[in-house]
Structures are given as structure tokens and as C-alpha cells.
N, C-alpha and C positions, 0 to 999 in steps of 0.2 A: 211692186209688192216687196214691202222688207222680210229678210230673212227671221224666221226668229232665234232670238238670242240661244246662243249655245252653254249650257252652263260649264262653269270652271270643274275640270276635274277634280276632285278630290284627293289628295297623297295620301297611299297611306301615316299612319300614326309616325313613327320610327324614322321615314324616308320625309317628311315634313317638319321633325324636330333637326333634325341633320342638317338640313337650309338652315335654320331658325342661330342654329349654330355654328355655321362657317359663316352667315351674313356677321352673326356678333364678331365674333374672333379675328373678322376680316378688318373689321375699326378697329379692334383692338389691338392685332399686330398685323399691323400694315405691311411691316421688314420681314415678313415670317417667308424661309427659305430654307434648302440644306444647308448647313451650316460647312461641308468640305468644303473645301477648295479643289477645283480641278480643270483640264480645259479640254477635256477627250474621255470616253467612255474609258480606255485603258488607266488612266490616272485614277478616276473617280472607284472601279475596280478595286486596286492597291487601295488605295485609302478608304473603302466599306472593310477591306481585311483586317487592314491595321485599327479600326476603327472598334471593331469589336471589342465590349469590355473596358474600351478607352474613354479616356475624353476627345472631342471634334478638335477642339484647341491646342493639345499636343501634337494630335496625327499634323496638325496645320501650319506646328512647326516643323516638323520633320519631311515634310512632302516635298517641298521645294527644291533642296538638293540634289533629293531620292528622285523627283521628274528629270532633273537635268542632266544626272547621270547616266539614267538605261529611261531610255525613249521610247524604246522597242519591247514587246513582249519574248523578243528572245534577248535581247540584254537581260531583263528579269535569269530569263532561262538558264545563260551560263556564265549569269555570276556566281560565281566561287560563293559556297555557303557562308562561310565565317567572314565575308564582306560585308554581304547584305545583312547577317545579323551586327555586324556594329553600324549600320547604317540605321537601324533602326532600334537599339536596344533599347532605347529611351523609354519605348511604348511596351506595354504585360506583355507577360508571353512572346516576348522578341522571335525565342528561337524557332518554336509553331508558328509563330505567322510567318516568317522572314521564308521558312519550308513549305507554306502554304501559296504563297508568294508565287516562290520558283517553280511548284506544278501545275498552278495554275496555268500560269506563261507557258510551259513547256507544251499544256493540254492546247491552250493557243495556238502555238505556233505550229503542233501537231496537227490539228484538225480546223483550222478556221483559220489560217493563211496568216495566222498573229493579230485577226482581229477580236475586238470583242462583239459576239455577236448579240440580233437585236432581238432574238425569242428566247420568249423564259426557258423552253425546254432545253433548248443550247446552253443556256448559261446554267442550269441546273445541272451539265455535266461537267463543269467545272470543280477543280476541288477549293474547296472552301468558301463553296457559293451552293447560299440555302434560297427559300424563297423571298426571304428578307431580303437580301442582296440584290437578288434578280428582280427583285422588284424594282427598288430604290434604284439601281442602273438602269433598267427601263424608263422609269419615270425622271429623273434628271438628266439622263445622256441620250433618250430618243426621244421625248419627248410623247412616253407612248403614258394614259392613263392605269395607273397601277398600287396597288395599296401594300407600303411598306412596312408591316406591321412593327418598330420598334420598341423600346421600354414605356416609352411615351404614348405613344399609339396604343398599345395594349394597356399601362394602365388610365386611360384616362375612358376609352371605350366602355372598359370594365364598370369603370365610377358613371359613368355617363349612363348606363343602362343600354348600350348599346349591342352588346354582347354576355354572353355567359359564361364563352366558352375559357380555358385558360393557356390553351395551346393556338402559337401564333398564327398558322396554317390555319387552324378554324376559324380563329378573329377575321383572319385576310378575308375568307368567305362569307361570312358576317355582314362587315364592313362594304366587301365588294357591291353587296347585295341591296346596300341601302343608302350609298353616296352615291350623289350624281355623278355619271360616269366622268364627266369633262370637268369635276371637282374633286377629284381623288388624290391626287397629288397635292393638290393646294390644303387639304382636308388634311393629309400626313402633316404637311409642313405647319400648320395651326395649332394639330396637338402639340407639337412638339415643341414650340415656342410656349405654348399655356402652360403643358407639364412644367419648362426650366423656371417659368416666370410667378407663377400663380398655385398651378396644380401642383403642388409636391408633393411626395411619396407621404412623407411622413406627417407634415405640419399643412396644410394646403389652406389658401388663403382664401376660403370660402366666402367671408364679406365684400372682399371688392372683386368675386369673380364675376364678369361680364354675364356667365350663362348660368349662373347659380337655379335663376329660374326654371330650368329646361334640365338640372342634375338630379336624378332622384337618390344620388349618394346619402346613406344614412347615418354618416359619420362626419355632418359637416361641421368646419366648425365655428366658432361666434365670436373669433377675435381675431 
């Protein structure tokens, strides 16, 4: 006796365009990845701080040295303030981050034995780690699925119709809500190659976008 056929579920609207769109994005950047460099959840850390407001490509110079020097979350700790700011002045706001830096580490080495730890709620007592962060170090250094809302991520969602909201904390829950959970990370890493490549803030190159079909943006444009 054959079974009878089972029909395919149905996706919703939103969570079925979302495929339709990391399967494009996925030919279309193949190399799509964070763009830090790091080789330990504590690096990757320092370089989302430094990262802020920055470019990937300067933090990417300046990290190399800055790993080789303080290894350890309490190197961070008691280096001498006005070290660690000419180690990094290159990058905004040297002196805030270089101080966000140090308590971080300290808050490390404090309470978590100088690791970095692998739940959001831990690393959201961190200072200078929002959900952004906690995210992006979840999802690159533990390999746990997690959505990094950055400038990319928020605007391309926004254009995408994927969200309404305009605070990143809500996007995160959005977003969470309608990528597949085991594409979330790869999901960040797509927009975010689209935004630098395609999607841009101001001029976005709406003709040769891959997903143009799938954007209900009403500001596209035709050249």
C-alpha cells in the first residue's frame, strides 16, 4: 500500500523570500565572510571595539602587532594607558576605544578567568560590547547562529522590506525571526558584502542587483 504523498509545506511570505535571497547572494558572493582578521575569540573582541565607526581594512592593519604584544586579557589590562593609545591612534576615537579596551580585559580577567565568554548575556556585561558585538563574536569565534545587526545589515533589511524597525535590537529580532536559523550568520556575511559591492547607501546599483526582483525598495535606480 503506497503512502500518500505528503504535501510540501508552505513558508511563510518573508521566511521564503529570505532563501530566495541568500541562495542569490550565495553565487553572487561566494568569498562573503567577516572581513576581521583574528585567530581567538579575544582578538576578534579588540578588533569589533576598534572596529567601530572604522574601516575592517585599517583595524587589519593595526591588529597584528597589537595581537602580538598583549596575548592575554590582562596584558590588555595593565597596559599603561598612553601605550595602548599610540598603539592604536591610527583608528577614531583612539582614546575611548584604547579605555574601552582596558575594561573590557580587566572585566575579563575579573570575572571570567580572562576568557571571553560563549553567552550573549556574559558578554553583554562587558563594557563596550552591545548586542552587535555579542553577536558577531558568537557567530565567528563559537560558531553559535546569531544575527549581527551592522550598517549593512540594517540598511539593506530596511531596503529589502524585511524590517521596519530602525533600531538595531529590533532589526536583530526581525531578522532572527525569519532567517533560517543555520543561515544566520552566512545571511550577515551576504548583506554585507552586497551593501560594500552593489547596495550602497547613497547611489546603489539597482540594475545589476542579483535580487532586484525580491527588493520592494522604491528608490531604485536605472542606471
Amino acid at each position: 500500500m503506497t503512502r500518500p504523498r505528503q504535501k510540501k509545506r508552505k513558508l511563510p511570505a518573508d521566511r521564503a523570500r529570505v532563501e530566495k535571497i541568500i541562495s542569490r547572494l550565495n553565487r553572487a558572493h561566494p568569498d562573503a565572510k567577516l572581513d576581521l582578521d583574528f585567530t581567538n575569540p579575544l582578538e576578534l573582541l579588540i578588533a569589533l571595539i576598534l572596529a567601530a565607526q572604522a574601516r575592517d581594512d585599517l583595524v587589519n592593519q593595526i591588529t597584528p602587532a597589537l595581537f602580538v604584544k598583549y596575548r592575554t586579557a590582562e596584558d590588555y589590562a595593565a597596559a599603561p594607558p598612553e601605550e595602548l593609545e599610540k598603539e592604536v591612534r591610527r583608528i577614531n576615537f583612539y582614546r575611548n576605544k584604547s579605555r574601552l579596551i582596558k575594561n573590557c580585559c580587566a572585566e575579563l580577567a575579573r570575572s571570567f578567568n580572562g576568557e571571553v565568554p560563549s553567552g550573549l548575556e556574559e558578554l553583554l556585561t562587558l563594557p563596550g560590547v552591545g548586542r552587535k558585538t555579542g553577536n558577531i563574536v558568537l557567530g565567528n569565534a563559537f560558531d553559535r547562529q546569531a544575527i549581527g545587526v551592522d550598517t549593512h545589515v540594517m540598511r539593506l533589511s530596511q531596503r529589502l522590506g524585511l524590517t521596519r524597525n530602525t533600531n538595531p535590537d529590533k532589526i536583530e529580532f526581525d531578522l532572527t525571526a525569519i532567517v533560517p536559523e543555520k543561515q544566520r550568520v552566512r545571511f550577515c556575511h551576504l548583506l554585507q558584502y552586497h551593501g560594500r559591492r552593489v547596495c550602497f547607501a547613497k547611489k546603489p546599483r539597482c540594475p545589476e542587483c542579483v535580487i532586484k526582483s525580491l527588493c520592494p525598495y522604491p528608490e531604485k535606480s536605472t542606471a
